[in-house]
Kinemage of the C-alpha trace (Angstrom):
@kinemage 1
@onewidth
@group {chain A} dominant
@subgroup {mainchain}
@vectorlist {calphas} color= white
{ca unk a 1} P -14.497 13.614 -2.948
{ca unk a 2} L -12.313 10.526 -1.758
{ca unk a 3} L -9.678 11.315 0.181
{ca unk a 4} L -6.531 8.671 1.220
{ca unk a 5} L -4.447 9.210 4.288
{ca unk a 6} L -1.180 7.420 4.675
{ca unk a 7} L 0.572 6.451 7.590
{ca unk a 8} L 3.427 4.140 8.934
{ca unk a 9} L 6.404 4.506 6.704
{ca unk a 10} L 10.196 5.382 7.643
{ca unk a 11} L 13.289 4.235 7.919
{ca unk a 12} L 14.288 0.086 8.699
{ca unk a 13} L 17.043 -1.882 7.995
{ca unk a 14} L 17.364 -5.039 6.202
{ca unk a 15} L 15.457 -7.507 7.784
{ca unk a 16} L 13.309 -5.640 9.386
{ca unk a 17} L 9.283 -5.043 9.524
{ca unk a 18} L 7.265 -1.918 8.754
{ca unk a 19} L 3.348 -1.845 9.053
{ca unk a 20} L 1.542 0.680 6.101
{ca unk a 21} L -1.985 2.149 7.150
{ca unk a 22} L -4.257 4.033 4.992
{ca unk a 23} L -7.892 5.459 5.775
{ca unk a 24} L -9.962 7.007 3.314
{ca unk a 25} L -12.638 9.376 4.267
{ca unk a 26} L -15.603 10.966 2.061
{ca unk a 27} L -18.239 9.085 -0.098
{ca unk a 28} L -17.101 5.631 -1.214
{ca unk a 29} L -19.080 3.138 -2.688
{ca unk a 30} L -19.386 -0.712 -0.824
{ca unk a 31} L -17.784 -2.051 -4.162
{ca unk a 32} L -13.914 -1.274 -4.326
{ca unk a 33} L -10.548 -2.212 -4.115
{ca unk a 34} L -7.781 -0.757 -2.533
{ca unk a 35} L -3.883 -1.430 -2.740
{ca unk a 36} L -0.303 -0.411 -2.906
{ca unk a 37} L 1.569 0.985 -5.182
{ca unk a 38} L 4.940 2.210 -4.806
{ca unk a 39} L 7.432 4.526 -6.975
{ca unk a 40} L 11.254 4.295 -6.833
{ca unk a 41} L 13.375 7.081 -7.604
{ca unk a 42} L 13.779 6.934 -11.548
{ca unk a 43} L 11.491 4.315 -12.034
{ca unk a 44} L 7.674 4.060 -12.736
{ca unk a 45} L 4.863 3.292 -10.415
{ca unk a 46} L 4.094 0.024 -9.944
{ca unk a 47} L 1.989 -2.450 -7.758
{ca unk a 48} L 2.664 -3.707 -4.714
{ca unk a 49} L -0.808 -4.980 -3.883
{ca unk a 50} L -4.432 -4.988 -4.021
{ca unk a 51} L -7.470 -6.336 -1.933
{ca unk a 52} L -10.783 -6.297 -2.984
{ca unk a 53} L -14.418 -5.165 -0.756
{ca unk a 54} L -14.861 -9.045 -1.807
{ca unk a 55} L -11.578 -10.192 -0.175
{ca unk a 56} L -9.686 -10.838 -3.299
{ca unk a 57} L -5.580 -10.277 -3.172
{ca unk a 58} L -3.175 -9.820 -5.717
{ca unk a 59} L 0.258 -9.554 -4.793
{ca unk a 60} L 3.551 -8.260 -7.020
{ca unk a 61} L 5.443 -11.344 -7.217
{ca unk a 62} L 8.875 -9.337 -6.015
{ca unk a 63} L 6.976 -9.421 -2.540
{ca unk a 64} L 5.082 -12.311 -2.517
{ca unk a 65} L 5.493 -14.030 0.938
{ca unk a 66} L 7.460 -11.201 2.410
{ca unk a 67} L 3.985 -8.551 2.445
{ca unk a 68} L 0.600 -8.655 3.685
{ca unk a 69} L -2.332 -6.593 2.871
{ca unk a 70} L -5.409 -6.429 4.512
{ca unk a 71} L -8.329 -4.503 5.276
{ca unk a 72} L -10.644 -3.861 7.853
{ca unk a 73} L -14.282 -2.640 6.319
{ca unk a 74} L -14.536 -0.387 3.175
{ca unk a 75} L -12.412 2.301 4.266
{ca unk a 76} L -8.995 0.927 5.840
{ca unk a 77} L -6.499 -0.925 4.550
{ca unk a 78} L -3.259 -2.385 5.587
{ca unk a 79} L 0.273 -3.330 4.240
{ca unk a 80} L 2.298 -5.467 6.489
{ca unk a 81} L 5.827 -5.526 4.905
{ca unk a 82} L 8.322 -8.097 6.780
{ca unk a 83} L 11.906 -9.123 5.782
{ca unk a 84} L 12.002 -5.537 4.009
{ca unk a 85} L 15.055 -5.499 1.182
{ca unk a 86} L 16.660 -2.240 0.308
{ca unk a 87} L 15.103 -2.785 -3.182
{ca unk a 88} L 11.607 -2.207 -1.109
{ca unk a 89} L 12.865 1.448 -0.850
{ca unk a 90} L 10.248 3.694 -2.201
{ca unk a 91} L 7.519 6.361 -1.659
{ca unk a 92} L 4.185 3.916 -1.157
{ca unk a 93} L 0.604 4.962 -2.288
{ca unk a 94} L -1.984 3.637 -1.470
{ca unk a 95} L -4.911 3.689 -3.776
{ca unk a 96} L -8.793 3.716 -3.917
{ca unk a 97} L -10.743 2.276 -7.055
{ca unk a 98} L -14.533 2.336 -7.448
{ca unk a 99} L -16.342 3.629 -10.640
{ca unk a 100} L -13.005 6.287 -10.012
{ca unk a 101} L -10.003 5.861 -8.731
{ca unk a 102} L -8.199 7.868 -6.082
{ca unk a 103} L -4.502 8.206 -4.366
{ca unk a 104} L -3.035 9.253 -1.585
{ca unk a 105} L -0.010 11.516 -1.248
{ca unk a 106} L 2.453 8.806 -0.420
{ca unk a 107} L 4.673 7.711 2.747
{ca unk a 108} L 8.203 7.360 2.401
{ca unk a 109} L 9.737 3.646 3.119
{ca unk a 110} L 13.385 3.309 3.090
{ca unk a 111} L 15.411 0.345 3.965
{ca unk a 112} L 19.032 0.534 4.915
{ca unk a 113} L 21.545 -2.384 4.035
């Protein structure tokens, strides 16, 4: 069993900068992706962004040139969020996806105008 662990999230203003960690622990195969995916109150889940074990990057294009992601080796990944908006508010997930895919349990981001 996967399990994802976030950490980082709280409370900026406009402006400002906020740096999203997740580590996954238990089996995981060399061959995934991992991302960001965030959930507004009232609204549907949706991506934020994804990096593949190959290095590939897809990025939502509402925070395109404002985020980062990144990862370290098959088990950590990163979401560097500058310039934050309050439209960033939002619980973020991050994600796990192999032959399965897994989630974490969310950190809260909110960003005060």
């Amino acid at each position: 069993q996967v399990q994802l662990v976030e950490s980082g999230g709280g409370l900026v203003q406009a402006g400002g900068s906020l740096r999203l960690s997740c580590a996954a622990s238990g089996v995981i195969f060399g061959i995934n992706t991992m991302g960001w995916y965030r959930q507004a109150p009232g609204k549907h889940r949706e991506l934020v962004a994804t990096i593949s074990s190959g290095g590939i990057i897809n990025y939502a294009d509402s925070v395109k040139g404002r985020f980062t992601i990144s990862r370290d080796n098959v088990r950590t990944v990163y979401l560097q969020m500058n310039s934050l908006k309050p439209e960033d508010t939002a619980v973020y997930y991050c994600s796990l996806k192999s032959s399965l895919e897994f989630w974490g349990q969310g950190t809260q981001v909110t960003v005060s105008s």
